[in-house]
N, C-alpha and C positions, 0 to 999 in steps of 0.2 A: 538751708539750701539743699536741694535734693540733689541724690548723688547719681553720680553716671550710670549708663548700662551695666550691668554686668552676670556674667554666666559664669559661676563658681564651684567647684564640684564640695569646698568645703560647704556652701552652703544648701548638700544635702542632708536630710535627717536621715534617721535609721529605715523609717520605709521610702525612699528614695525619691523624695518627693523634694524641687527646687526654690529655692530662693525665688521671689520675682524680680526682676530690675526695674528704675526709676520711672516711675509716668511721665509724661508728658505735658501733667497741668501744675507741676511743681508739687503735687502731694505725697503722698509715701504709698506706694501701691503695696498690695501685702497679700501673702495666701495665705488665709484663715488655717488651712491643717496643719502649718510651718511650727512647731514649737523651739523650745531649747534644746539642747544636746541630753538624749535620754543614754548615755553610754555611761557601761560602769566604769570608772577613773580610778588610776595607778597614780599615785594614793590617791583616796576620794576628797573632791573639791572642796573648798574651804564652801562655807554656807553663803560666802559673801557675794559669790558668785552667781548666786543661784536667784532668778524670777522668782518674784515674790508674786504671779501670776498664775504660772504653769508648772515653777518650784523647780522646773529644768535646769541644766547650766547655761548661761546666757547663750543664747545667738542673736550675733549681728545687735551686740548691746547700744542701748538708745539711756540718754539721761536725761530726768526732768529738772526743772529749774531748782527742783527742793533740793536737789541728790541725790536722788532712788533711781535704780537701775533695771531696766525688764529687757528683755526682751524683742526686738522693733516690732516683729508680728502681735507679739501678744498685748502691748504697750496702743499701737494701732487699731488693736481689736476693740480694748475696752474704752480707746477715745469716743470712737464710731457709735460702739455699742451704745453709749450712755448719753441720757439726758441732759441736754447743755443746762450750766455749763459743766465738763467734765472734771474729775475730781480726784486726785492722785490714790490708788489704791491702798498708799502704808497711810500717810498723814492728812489725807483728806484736803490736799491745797488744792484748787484750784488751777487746770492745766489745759494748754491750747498745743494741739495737736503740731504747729508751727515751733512752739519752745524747746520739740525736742531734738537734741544734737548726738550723736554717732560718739561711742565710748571708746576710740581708740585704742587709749590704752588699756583697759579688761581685756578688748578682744585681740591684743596681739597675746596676751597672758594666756588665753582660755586656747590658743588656737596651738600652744607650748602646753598646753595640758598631756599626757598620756594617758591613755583608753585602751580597754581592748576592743578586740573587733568586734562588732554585733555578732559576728555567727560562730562564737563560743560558745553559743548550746549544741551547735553542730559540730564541735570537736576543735576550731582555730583559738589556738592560744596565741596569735599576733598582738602585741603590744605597742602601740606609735600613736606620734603625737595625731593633735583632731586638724592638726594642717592637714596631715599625709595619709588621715585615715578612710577618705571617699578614693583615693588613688588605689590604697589596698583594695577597699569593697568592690571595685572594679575589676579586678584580677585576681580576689579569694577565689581560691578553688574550692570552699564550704560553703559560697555564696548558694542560696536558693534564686534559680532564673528559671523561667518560664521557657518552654521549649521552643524557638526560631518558626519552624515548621507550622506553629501555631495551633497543635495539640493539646487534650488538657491536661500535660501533664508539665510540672514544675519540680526540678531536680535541683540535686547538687551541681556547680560550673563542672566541677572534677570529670562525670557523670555526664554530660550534656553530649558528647564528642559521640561517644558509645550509642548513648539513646539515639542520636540523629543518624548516624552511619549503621545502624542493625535492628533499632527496635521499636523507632519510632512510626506509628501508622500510616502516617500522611508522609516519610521520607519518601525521594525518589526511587525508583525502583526500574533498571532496565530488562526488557525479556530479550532473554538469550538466542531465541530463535529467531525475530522480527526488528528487535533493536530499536524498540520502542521505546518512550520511558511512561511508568505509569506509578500512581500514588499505591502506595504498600497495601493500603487499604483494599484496594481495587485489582491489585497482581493475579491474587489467584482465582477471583473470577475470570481475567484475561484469560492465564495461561492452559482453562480450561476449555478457551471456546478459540484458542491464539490461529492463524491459518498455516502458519509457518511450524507449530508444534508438531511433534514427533507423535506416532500414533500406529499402535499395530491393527492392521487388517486383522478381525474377525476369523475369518476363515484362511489363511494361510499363517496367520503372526508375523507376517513381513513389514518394519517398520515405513512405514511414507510420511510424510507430512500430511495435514489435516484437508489442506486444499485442496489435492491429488486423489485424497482416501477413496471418491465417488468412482471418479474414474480407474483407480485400481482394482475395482471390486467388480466393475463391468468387465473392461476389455483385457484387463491383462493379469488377473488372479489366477494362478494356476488349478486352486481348489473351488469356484467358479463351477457350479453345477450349470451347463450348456445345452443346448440340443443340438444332435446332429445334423454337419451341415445339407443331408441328405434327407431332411426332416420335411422336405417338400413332395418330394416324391416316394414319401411311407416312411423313413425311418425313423420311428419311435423311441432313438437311444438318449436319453439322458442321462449322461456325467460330467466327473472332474473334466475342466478345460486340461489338465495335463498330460488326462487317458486319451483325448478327443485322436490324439496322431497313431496312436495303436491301435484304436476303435478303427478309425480310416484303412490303414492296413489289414487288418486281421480280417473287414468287410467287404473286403475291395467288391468278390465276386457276389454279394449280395448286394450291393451297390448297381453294380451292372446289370444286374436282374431287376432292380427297378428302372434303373435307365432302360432299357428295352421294350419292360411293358408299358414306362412313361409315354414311350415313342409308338408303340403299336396303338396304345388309346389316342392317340394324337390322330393317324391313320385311320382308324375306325371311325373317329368324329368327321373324319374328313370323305367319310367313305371310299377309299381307296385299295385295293387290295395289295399289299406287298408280296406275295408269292405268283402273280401273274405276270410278271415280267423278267424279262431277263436284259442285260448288258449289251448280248449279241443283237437283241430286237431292235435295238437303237443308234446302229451304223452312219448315220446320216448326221449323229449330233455330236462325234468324232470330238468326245468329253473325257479327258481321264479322269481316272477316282479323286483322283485332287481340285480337280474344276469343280468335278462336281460338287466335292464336298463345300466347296465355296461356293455354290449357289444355295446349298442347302441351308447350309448359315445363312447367308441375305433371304430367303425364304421364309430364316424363324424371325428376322424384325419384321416381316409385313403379315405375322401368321395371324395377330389378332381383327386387322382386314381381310382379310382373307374368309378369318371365323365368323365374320358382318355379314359375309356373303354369302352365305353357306345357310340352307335350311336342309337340316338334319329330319330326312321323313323316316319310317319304319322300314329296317333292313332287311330283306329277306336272310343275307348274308351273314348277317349276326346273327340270325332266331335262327339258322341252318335252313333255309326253306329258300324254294327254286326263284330266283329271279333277285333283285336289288333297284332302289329307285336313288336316282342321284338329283339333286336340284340344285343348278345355279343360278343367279338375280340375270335376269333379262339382260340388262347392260353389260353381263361379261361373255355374251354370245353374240354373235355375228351373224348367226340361223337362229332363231328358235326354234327351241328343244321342248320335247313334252314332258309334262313336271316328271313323268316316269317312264321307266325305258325298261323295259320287257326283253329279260334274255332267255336262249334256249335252257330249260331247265338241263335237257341231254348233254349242255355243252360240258369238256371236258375238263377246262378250263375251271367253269365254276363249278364244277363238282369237287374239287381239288381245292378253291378254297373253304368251299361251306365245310369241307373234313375238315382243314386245317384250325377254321374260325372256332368248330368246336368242342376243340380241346381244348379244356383246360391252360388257362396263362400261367400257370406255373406248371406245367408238361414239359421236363428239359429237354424235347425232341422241340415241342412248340418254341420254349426260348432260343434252342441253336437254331431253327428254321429261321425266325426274325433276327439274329444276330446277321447269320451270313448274307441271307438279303438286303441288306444296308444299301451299297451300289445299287440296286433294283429299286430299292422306295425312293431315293436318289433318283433317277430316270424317270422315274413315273409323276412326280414331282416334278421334276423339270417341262415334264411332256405335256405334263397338265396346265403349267404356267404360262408357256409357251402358244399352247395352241394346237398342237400337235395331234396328227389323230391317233385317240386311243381305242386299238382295236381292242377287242377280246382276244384267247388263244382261239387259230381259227380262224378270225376276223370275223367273228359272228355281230364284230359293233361297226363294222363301213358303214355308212352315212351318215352314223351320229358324234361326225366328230367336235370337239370343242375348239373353239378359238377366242382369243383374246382380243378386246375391243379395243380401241384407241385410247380411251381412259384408262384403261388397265395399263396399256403399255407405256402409259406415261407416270405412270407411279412407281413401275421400275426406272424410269430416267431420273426421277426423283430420286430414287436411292442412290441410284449412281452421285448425283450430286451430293446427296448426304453425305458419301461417300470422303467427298472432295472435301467438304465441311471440313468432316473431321480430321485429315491429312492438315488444313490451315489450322485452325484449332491446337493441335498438336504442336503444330510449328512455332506458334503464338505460344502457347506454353512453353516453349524452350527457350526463345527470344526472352521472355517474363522473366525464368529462371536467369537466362544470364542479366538482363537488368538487376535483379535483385544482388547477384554477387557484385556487379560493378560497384551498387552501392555499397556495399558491406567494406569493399574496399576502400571506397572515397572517405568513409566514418573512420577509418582508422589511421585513413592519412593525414586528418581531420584533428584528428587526435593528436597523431605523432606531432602535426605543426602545431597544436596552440600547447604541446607541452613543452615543444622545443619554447616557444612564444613566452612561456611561464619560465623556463630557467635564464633567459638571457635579459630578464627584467631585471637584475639583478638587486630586489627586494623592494624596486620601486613599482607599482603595479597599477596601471590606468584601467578601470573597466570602464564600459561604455552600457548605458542599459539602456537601449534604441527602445521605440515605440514606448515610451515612457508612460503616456496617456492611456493606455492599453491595462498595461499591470496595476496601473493605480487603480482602474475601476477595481478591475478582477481583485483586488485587495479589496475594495469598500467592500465587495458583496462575498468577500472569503472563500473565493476559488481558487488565488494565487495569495497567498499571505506573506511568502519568504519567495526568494529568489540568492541564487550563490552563485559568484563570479568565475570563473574557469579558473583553476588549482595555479598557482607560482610558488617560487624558489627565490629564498633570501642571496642566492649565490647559484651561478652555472655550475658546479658542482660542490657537495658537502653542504648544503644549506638546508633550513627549516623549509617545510610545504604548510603553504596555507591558501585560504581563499577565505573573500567576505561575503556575507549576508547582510540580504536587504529588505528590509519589511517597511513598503512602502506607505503603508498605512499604519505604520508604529505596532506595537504591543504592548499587554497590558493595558499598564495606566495610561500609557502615549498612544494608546490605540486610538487613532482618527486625529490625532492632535500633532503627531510629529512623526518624520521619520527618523526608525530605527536603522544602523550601524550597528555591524557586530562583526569580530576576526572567530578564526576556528582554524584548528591546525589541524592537519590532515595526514595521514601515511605516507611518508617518504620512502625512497631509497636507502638515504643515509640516515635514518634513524639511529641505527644501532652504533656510530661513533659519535651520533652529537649530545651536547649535554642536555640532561632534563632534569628537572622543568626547564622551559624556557625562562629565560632570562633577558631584558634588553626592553625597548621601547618600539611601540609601535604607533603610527600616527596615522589617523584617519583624516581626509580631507571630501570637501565636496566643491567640485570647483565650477568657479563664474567662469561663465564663456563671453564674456562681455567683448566686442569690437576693437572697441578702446581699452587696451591693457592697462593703462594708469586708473580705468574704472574697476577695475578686477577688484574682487573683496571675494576669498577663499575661504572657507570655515572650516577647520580645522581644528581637531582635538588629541591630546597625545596619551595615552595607552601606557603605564607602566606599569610591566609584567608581575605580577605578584603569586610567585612559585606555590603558596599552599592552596590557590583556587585548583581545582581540576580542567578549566580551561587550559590551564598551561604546561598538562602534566603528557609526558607520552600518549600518544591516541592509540585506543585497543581496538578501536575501526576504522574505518578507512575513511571518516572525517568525525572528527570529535565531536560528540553531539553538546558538548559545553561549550559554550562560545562567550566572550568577553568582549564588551562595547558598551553604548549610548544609547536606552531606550528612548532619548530624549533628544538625541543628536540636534536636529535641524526641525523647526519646525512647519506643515506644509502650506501656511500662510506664507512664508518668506518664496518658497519653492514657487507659487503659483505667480504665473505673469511676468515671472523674474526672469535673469540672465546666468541662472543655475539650469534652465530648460533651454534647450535649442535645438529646432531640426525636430522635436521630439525627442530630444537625446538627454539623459543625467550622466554624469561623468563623477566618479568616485574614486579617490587617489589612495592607494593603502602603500604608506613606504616604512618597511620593516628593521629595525635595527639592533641587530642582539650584542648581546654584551661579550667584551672582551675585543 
C-alpha cells in the first residue's frame, strides 16, 4: 500500500535534495539522486544498517520478501532498472516491486542515530540525531547558501547578512541625492550622470546640482566671461560677470559718448540737422522737455518705419559741401516735393552746420554741441512728424514745407492704441498674478483638509480611486504604474502615518494578471515618541459596492507586521520607499464587470491596528 503525501525535512540528503511523496497510481515514485544518509555517525553505524546498493545508512528503509533491507530509492531504482523479472541484489530471489513494505522499525532506529553536521569541514562541530539534523542545516551558520540577490556568489549563512547589506553587486542601493534605488552594480554609473548630484561649476567652484549646472554657467556665474551691455553701440569690453558693475561705473562717461554718437548717426541717417534749431523757434507746440521726451520715445517704436521711408541720397551736409537733398516716399507728403531741394549755399544757417558736421565725432566741443541740443533734435523731430513747416535759419525753406498724410497720421493712432494694449496687458498680468496666489492658497487649504481628513480616520482608511478605467490603461501601457492614496493617522493624535499603493496592473510576476496592494509608512509628527518598528496588524481590503448588501463579498487580507523587514522600520524619507503587501492581491479578471467597479470608482479599505 503506498503511503500518504508527505514533505519531510529529515528526508533531505546532504545536497539538499528531497524525498518525493506517494503517486497517485499506487506505485512508489522516487528521485533517482535520493540516496542513504552519507553523514559521518557518532559512533559509526552498525553495517547492518547500511544499503547493500548505495552502502549508505538506510533512508526511508524498504524490506523484501527474503529480509534484505535498501534503501526505498535505491531498492526502486534497481526494480525499474532491470530485466523482468527483477532479482534481489544479495540473494538473487526473485522480487516484485509490490512486495516491498516500509521498515519501521530500522528507521525509527537510524533516525535515533547521532551525526555530525555536514558542514564540519567548515568548522561546525554540531552533533544531533538525523531526526533533528535538516532542522540544524537549516539555521547552521557554516551552512554554504547561495546569495538571495541571485549573484554568483555562495557563502557561509554566518556571512550572507554582511555580503547582502554591503558587498553584494546586485544589493539595492539608494542615491542620496534623488532617492532613487538602483542595483550596486549600476550606482556609480548613476551617481555620475545623477541630475540631482552635487557638482562644482568649472569656472567659480560654486557647488549646484547637476541639472542647474547649464544655467549656472550662463546667467548667473559670477566668473562668466560677458560682453558689455554697451556692446551694441561699440563697447568692445569683455570680462568677469562680477567686474561687469564696475566696468558700468568706472565707463559711465564713455558710455554717454556712445550714446550720443549712436543718436547723431541716427540723425544723419535721417538727414536732419540737430544744431538748427532751437526750443524758442517752436512756441506754437507749447511742449515741455518731458512731453517731449515722450514723444521721442514713441518716435523710436515707429523709427524702423520711418527708416522704410526714407531714401538716403548724397549729402552735401555730411561731405561739408553747399546744399543737402532730403527725400521722402510720395505718400507722406501732401504737395509734392522735388527729390532735391537746393539751399542758399551763403545761408547762415547751413554754413554752421556743414562746420559743425565736420569735425570730427569725437571732438568734445562736437559731443557737448550734440549733448546740449537734445531738446532741439526733440522739436525738430516732433516738427518733422507732425507736419510742420521746417523753415531754415532765415526761413530760406518757406514753401517746402512737409506734412503728413492721412496714413501717416493714422499709424500714430495706432500707437496710441498700442498704447492702451499694453496698459490691458499689464492689468491682465496682474489679475494672472493674483489668480495664481489664489490658487497657491486653495492647495494648501487642500492640504490642510485632507490631512485634517487623514487624522480623524482614525486608522480606518477608505480611498476612492475615481476614473478607475483611466489608470488602468495608463498602467497597461506604463505611464501611470503605481498610484498612493493621500497620507493617514492610525490616531488623531500620536499615531503611525501611512498611505497605500496601488499598481493596477500588478508587478513583477503579477504584472497584467492581478492587482497589486502594498502599505508604506510615511514621516509623521510624532515619530520620535512611537515605538519602532512597527508592530501590530494591518488589513487590506477591497470592497464590493454591490446594491444588495447581503450580495457584498469583500476581499480582504491581513498584514502582520514583521519588525526585521525594513518596510516597518522608522522612515528616513518622507514615505518609505519599502513598502509591504500582496503582489497578488486580487486578480483583474474578478475586477472586470464586477461589483468591485462602480461609477468608475475602486474603493480600497486599509484599517491599521498596532500593537499594545
Amino acid at each position: 500500500m503506498a503511503e500518504p503525501p508527505c514533505m519531510d525535512l529529515s528526508m533531505m540528503n546532504p545536497s539538499g535534495v528531497y524525498d518525493s511523496s506517494s503517486g497517485s497510481d499506487g506505485s512508489y515514485p522516487f528521485d533517482t539522486k535520493v540516496e542513504g544518509y552519507d553523514f559521518e555517525f557518532e559512533p559509526p553505524a552498525d553495517s547492518r544498517y547500511e544499503c547493500a546498493i548505495c552502502l549508505f545508512v538506510l533512508r526511508e528503509p524498504r524490506q523484501t520478501p527474503c529480509g534484505h533491507r535498501f534503501c526505498k530509492n535505491c531498492i526502486l531504482r534497481w526494480i525499474r532498472g532491470s530485466h523482468q523479472p527483477a532479482r534481489c541484489p544479495v540473494d538473487n530471489e526473485e522480487i516484485l516491486e509490490s512486495d516491498l513494505f516500509p521498515d519501521n522499525f530500522a528507521r525509527r532506529e537510524i533516525q535515533n542515530f547521532n551525526a555530525r553536521c555536514p558542514n564540519s569541514k567548515q568548522g561546525c562541530d554540531v552533533i544531533t540525531t538525523v531526526k533533528e539534523l535538516p532542522a540544524h542545516q537549516n539555521e547552521c551558520p557554516l551552512a554554504l547558501v547561495p546569495c538571495p540577490n541571485r549573484c554568483s556568489n555562495v557563502l557561509l549563512r554566518r556571512d550572507l547578512e554582511e555580503h547582502v547589506k554591503s558587498a553584494c553587486d546586485r544589493r539595492s542601493v539608494q542615491c542620496q541625492d534623488c532617492s532613487n534605488d538602483f542595483i550596486a552594480l549600476e550606482f556609480e554609473t548613476h551617481v555620475q550622470s545623477c541630475p540631482k548630484g552635487q557638482v562644482k561649476c568649472q569656472l567659480c567652484e560654486e557647488e549646484v546640482t547637476r541639472e542647474v549646472l547649464p544655467t549656472h554657467e550662463e546667467d548667473l556665474c559670477p566668473q562668466k566671461i560677458i560682453t558689455c551691455t554697451f556692446g551694441v553701440l561699440g563697447c568692445n569690453i569683455k570680462i568677469e560677470r562680477c567686474m561687469m558693475e564696475d566696468h558700468l561705473r568706472d565707463s559711465m562717461s564713455d558710455h554717454m559718448v556712445m550714446l550720443c554718437q549712436g543718436l547723431t548717426r541716427i540723425f544723419h541717417f535721417l538727414n536732419m540737422d540737430p544744431l538748427s534749431r532751437d526750443m524758442t523757434t517752436f512756441p506754437s507746440r507749447n511742449l515741455s522737455p518731458t512731453e517731449m521726451s515722450g514723444a521721442m520715445s514713441s518716435m523710436a517704436h515707429h523709427l524702423t518705419s520711418v527708416e522704410a521711408g526714407l531714401s538716403l541720397r548724397s549729402s552735401p551736409v555730411l561731405q561739408g559741401g553747399p546744399g543737402y537733398s532730403l527725400s521722402f516716399p510720395s505718400h507722406m507728403l501732401k504737395t509734392p516735393v522735388p527729390a532735391s531741394t537746393s539751399l542758399d549755399s551763403s545761408s547762415k544757417g547751413l554754413h554752421g552746420q556743414s562746420s559743425q558736421l565736420r569735425r570730427s565725432p569725437s571732438d568734445p566741443k562736437y559731443l557737448m554741441s550734440g549733448a546740449t541740443s537734445t531738446g532741439t533734435l526733440e522739436a525738430q523731430v516732433l516738427n518733422y512728424a507732425s507736419g510742420a513747416p521746417s523753415d531754415a535759419e532765415g526761413g530760406n525753406m518757406s514753401g517746402h514745407s512737409l506734412r503728413m498724410d492721412s496714413s501717416s497720421k493714422s499709424s500714430y493712432s495706432t500707437m496710441h492704441d498700442e498704447q492702451k494694449l499694453v496698459l490691458h496687458e499689464q492689468r491682465l498680468l496682474e489679475l494672472q498674478a493674483k489668480v495664481d496666489s489664489y490658487k497657491l492658497k486653495m492647495r494648501a487649504q487642500e492640504q490642510q483638509l485632507n490631512e485634517m481628513e487623514g487624522r480623524i480616520c482614525n486608522g480606518e482608511f477608505f480611498w476612492k480611486i475615481r476614473n478607475y478605467s483611466k489608470y488602468q490603461r495608463e498602467a497597461e501601457k506604463g505611464e501611470t504604474t503605481a498610484l498612493h492614496s493621500l497620507p493617514f493617522y492610525t490616531s488623531p493624535s500620536g499615531g503611525y502615518k501611512l498611505c497605500v499603493r496601488a499598481n493596477l496592473n500588478g508587478v513583477d510576476s503579477a504584472r497584467g494578471s492581478h492587482l497589486s496592494l502594498f502599505i508604506h509608512f510615511m514621516q509623521g509628527e510624532y515619530d520620535d515618541v512611537l515605538e519602532w518598528p512597527f508592530g501590530g496588524r494591518i488589513i487590506l481590503s477591497v470592497m464590493d459596492q454591490n446594491n444588495c448588501c447581503e450580495l457584498r463579498n469583500h476581499v480582504a487580507e491581513t498584514l502582520a507586521a514583521k519588525p526585521n523587514l525594513a518596510a516597518f522600520q522608522r522612515p528616513t524619507t518622507p514615505r518609505n520607499h519599502k513598502g509591504f503587501g500582496y503582489m497578488e492581491f486580487l486578480p483583474l479578471s474578478a475586477l472586470k464587470n464586477s461589483s468591485y467597479i462602480k461609477n468608475d470608482t475602486l474603493i480600497i479599505k486599509a484599517h491599521v491596528l498596532p500593537s499594545g
